[in-house]
N, C-alpha and C positions, 0 to 999 in steps of 0.2 A: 794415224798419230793423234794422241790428246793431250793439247792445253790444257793447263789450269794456271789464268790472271789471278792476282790479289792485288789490290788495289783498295786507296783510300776515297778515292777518286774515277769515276767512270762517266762517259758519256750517256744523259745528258745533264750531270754535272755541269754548271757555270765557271768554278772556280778553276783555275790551273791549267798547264797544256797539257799536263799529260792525260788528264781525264779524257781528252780528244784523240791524242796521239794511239793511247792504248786501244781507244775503239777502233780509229781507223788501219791501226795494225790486227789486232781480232776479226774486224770484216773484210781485211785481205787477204786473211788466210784460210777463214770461213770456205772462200771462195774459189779458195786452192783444194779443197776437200779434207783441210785438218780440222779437227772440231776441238770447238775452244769453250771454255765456259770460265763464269767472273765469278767471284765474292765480293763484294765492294759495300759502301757506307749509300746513306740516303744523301749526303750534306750537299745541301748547296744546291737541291733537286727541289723543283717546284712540284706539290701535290698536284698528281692527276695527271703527270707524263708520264710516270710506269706504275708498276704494282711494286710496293713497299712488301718486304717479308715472306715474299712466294716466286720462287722459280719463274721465270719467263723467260723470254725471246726478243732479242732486238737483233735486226738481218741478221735471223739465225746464228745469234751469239747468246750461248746458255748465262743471263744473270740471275741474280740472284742480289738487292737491292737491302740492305737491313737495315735496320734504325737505328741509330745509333745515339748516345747523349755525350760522349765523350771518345778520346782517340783510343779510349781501353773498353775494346767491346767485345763481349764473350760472346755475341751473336756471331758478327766476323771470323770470330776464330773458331767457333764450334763448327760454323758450315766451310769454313775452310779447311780445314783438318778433315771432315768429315767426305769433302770433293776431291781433296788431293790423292786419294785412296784412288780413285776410278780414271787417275791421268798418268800420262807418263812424262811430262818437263812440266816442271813449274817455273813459271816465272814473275818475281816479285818486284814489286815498283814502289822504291823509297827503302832509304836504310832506317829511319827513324819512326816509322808507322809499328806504332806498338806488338799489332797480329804478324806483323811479316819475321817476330824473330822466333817465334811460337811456331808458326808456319814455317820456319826454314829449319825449325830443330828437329819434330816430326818429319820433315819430309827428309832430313838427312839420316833420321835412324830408319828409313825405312826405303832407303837406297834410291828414292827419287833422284830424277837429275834435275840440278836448280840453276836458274838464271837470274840474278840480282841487277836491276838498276838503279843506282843513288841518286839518278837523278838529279843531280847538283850538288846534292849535299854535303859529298864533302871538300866542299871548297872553303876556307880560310873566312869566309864572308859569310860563308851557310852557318860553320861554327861556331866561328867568332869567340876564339876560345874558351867554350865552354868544357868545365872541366866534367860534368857528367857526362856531357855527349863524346868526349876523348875516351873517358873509362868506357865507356858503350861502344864505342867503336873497338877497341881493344880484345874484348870480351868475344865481341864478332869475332875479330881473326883469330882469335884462339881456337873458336868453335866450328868456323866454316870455311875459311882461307882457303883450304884443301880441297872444300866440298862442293864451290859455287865455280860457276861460271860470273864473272860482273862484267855489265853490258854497259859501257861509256857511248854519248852521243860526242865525243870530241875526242881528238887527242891529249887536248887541255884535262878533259874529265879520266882518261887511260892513268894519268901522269897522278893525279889527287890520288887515285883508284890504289897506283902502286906503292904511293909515298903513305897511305895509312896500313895496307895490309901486305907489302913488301912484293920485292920488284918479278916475283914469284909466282905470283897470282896470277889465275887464267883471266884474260881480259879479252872482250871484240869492241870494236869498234863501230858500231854502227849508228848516222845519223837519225835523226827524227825524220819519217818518211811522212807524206797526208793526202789528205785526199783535196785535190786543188779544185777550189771554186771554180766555177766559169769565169774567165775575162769580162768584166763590165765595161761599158765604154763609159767614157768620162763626162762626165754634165759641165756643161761650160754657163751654165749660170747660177754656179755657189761661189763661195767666197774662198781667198784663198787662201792657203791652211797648211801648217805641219802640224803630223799628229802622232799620236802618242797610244798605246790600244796595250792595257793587261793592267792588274792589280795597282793599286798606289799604296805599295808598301816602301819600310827607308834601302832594300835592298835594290832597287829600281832606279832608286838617285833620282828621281823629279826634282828636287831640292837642287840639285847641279844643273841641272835643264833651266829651271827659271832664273836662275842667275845665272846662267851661260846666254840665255836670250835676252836679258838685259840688258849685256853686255855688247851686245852685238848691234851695231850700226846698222846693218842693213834689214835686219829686222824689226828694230822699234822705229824707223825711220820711213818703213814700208804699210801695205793696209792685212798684212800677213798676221794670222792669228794663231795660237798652237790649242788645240783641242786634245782633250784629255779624254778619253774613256777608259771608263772602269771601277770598279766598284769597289768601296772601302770595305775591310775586314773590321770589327769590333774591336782586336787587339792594336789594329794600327790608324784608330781615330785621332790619336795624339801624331801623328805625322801627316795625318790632313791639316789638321790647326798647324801642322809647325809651317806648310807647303801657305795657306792662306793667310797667314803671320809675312810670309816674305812679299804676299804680294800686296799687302796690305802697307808693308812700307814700301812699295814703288806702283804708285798708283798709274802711273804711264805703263807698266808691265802688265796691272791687273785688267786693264780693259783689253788686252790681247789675248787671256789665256780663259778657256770657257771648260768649264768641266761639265762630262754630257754625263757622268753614272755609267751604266751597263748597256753597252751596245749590240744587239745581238740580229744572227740572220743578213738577209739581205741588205739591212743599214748599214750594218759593220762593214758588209764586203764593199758598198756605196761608198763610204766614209775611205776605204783604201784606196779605191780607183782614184775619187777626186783630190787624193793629198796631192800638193807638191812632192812631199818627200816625210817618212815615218822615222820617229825617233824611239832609240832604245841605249840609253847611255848609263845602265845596272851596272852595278858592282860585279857581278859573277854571274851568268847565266852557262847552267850544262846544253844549253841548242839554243832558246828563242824561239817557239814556233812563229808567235807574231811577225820575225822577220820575213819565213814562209809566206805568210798570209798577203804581208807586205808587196812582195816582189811578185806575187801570183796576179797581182793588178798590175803589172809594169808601174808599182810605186817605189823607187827607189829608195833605201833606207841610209841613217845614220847612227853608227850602233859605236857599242865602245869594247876597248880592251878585255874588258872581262867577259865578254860574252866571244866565242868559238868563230867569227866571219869574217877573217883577213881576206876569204875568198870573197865578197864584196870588192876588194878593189882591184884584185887581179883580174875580176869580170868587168873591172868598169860599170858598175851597178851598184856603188854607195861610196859612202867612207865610213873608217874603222880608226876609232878618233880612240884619245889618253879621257877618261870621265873625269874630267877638271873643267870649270866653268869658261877659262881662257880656251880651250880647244874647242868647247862648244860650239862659241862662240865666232872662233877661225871655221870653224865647219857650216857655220848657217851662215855668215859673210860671203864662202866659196861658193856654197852650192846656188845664191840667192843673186850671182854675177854671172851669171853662166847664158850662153845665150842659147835659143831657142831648138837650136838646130842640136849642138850640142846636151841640151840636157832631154828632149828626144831621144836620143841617142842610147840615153843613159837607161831611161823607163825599157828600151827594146830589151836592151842589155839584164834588164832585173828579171824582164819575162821569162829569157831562156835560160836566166837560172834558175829560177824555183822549176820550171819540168822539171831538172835534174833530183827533185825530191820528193815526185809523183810515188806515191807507197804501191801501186798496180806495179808501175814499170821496175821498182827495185826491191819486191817482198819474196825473188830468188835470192836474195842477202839473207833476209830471214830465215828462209827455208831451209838454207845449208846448215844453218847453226841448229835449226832445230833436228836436224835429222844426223 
């Protein structure tokens, strides 16, 4: 059996989870003896980790790395068209990546079979009613409704899935699977901390996080601090000023919140082990891998409504709070009362849930769909 990935995005891409998710799904199947090969952009790749422009191999996953200057790139699409020819499923990541509808038009006149994941996007808060990206979605169902398979990380994302191309549509369900660090043991002489770990863009809500911690007693009142990683995009500079604007007027709040930039490898995984507890209170999230990441340290997380993890409180392994600064705020007062034995308890509890999203032990999910 041959894959062919398209992607905008691919590991060791910085930006986004799925650059990660997709690799870690391609070298579990690698491994299974399907061979898989990518088209994917340079972006967000540091010169000098792969080869730009030329075929190569990362644990024996076929990429192929192109340069890109813009999201319309004829590099992408010429080698993508040109590899979809030598596979038999395609499977394309993102509805809105310019080559994936170029890539799914060829690959539907020429009887491939396709797997689409939106990836979030089309969620209320991805579109935010934009009227070109409704006409572009529309255009979709016209041309491939029939032809795609679409691959949801949630039942939340199943439901978008069927409310934009109708109740019709073939749909799977399958979460984001990863490949889970080793358990770090925790250093007991940092300081201590809620954190925070992916993009500071405004679909993320940091803006509700900082006024939800300010609001909260037992946080400003404590020596507890909320650390931030992650790296500003150029488009969303004006939401770092708006995020340092708020903290600028509550100077008690600004000596609490430390923003570290891009954290990566073994610091990031350090940085999980030693939180108290990870925050993710976005507007819409299709999975979260960082809650993965999170709970892979036994660090228990606090995520919100819009992201897919009411399973968080049925494990007793977080809360799954309303993104409003009063709930925030109810949520770091609760978790910051709890005593010792108790929220033990809680970290054991986060552990045994992320196994359950080891990509080794569940990529016979994937396999059946693909075959």
């Amino acid at each position: 059996m041959k894959l062919f990935i398209s992607a905008g995005l691919f590991y060791p891409s910085k930006l986004g989870g799925p650059a990660n998710t997709l690799y870690w799904l391609a070298k579990s199947l690698v491994s299974n003896n399907i061979r898989v090969s990518v088209v994917t952009s340079n972006n967000h790749i540091d010169k000098g980790l792969v080869v730009f422009d030329e075929w190569t191999e990362i644990d024996n996953i076929r990429v192929r790395y192109c340069s890109v200057n813009s999201k319309f790139s004829l590099r992408v699409i010429f080698y993508s068209i040109k590899e979809l020819f030598n596979n038999d499923i395609i499977l394309l990541s993102s509805i809105f990546y310019i080559p994936s509808f170029f890539i799914a038009l060829i690959a539907s006149l020429t009887s491939k079979k396709i797997i689409w994941s939106p990836r979030g996007e089309l969620f209320n808060s991805a579109i935010d009613g934009s009227t070109p990206k409704l006409l572009y979605v529309r255009l979709l169902k016209f041309l491939f409704s029939k032809r795609v398979i679409f691959h949801a990380t949630s039942s939340g994302e199943k439901n978008e899935i069927e409310k934009h191309f109708g109740s019709n549509v073939k749909t799977i369900v399958i979460p984001n699977y990863m490949e889970l660090n080793e358990k770090k043991d925790r250093l007991v002489n940092v300081g201590k901390y809620f954190l925070y770990v992916g993009r500071i863009a405004p679909i993320k809500a940091l803006d509700i996080l900082l006024l939800g911690l300010a609001k909260s007693d037992a946080f400003m009142k404590t020596d507890y601090k909320l650390l931030i990683a992650g790296g500003v995009e150029k488009q969303f500079e004006w939401y770092y000023k708006q995020l340092n604007k708020i903290l600028s007027e509550n100077l008690s709040l600004k000596e609490k919140v430390v923003f570290l930039g891009n954290v990566e490898g073994d610091q990031k995984i350090q940085l999980y082990a030693d939180a108290y507890y990870s925050m993710l209170v976005s507007h819409s999230e299709n999975f979260g891998n960082v809650v993965i990441e999170s709970l892979s340290q036994g660090t228990p997380v606090i995520t919100s409504h819009g992201t897919p993890w009411q399973n968080l409180v049925d494990c007793k392994a977080g809360l799954w709070i309303d993104n409003n600064e009063n709930e925030v705020a109810k949520s770091i007062d609760k978790v910051l009362a709890m005593d010792e034995e108790d929220y033990l308890q809680v970290r054991e509890n986060a552990y045994k849930l992320a196994l359950e999203f080891d990509v080794y032990s569940n990529i016979d999910n994937w396999i059946k769909v693909l075959q």
